[in-house]
N, C-alpha and C positions, 0 to 999 in steps of 0.2 A: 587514511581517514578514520575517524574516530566514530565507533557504532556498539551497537549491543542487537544482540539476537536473542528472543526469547522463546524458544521452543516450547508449544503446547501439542496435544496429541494431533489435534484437529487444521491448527494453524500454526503461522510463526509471527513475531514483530520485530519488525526492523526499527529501531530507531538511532536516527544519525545524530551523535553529540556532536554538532557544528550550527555556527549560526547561520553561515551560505552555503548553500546548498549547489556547490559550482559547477563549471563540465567534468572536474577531474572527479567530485565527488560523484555525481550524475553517472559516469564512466562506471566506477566502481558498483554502484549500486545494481547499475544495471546486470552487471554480472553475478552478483550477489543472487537477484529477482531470477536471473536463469539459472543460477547453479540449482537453486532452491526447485524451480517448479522442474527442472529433470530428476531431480531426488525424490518427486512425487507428492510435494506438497502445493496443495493449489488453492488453499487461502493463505493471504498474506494481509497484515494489516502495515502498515508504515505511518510511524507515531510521528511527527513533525514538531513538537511542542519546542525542543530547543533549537529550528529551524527558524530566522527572521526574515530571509532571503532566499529567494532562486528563480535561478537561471533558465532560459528555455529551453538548453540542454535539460534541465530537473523536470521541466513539464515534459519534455517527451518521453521518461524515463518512467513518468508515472502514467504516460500511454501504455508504453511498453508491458508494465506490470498487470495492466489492464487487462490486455489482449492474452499475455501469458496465461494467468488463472481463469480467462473467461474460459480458453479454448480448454482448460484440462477439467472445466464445469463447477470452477471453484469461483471466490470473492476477491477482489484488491480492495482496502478499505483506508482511507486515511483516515488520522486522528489528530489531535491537537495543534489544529490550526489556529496558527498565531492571527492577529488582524492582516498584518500584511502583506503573509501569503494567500490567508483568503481572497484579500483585495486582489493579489494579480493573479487568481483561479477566477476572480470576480470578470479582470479585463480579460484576460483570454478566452472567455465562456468557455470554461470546463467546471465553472461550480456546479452545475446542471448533469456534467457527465461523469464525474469520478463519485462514488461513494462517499461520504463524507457523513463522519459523526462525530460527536462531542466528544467522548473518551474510548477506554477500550472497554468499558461494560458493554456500552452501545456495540461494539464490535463484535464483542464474543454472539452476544443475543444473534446479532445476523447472520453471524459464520452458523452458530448452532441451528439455527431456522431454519436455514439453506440445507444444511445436512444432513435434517430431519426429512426436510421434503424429495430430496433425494436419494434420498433411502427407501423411502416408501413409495416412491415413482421404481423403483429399481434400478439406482444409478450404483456404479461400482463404489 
């Protein structure tokens, strides 16, 4: 599968060059999302924009990333959602429960919000 990773100090972005987003890619990702949050990094954004399609393997994959960064007290954040993966985040109602912003500015601002506030709570 064809992806890019973009390492920032705070986060990382996944984004997958494929336009379906299928089990086998879903497979992969997923392990991509745990390699990642055992290396210590616990916000992850996932850029979707040359995504048109996916699979419900793909939604449970972006549960998965969910649960990972929640429990290490970090953000899963998706970005460039095409119309019709919105629409089947729309029919599955998880528009409501994944993160969702318009680009990765919007990203950064939440990731940096959260880190600020956790910082000064005294999270590690």
């Amino acid at each position: 599968m064809r992806y890019t990773i973009d390492k920032h100090e705070r986060y990382v972005v996944i984004e997958p060059l494929i336009s379906t987003l299928d089990a086998a890619a879903a497979a992969f990702l997923k392990g991509e999302f745990m390699l990642r949050n055992t290396s210590g990094q616990r916000n992850i954004v996932l850029d979707l924009s040359q995504v048109q399609d996916i699979c419900e393997e793909g939604v449970r994959m972006g549960l998965l990333a969910d649960r990972l960064c929640q429990g290490a007290d970090g953000m899963f954040i998706i970005t460039g959602l095409t119309p019709s993966v919105k629409h089947i985040l729309k029919v599955a109602h998880l528009d409501g429960f994944f993160t969702i912003v318009r680009n990765l500015s919007e990203a950064e601002d939440l990731i940096f919000g959260n880190e600020i506030q956790r910082d000064l709570i005294g999270g590690k």
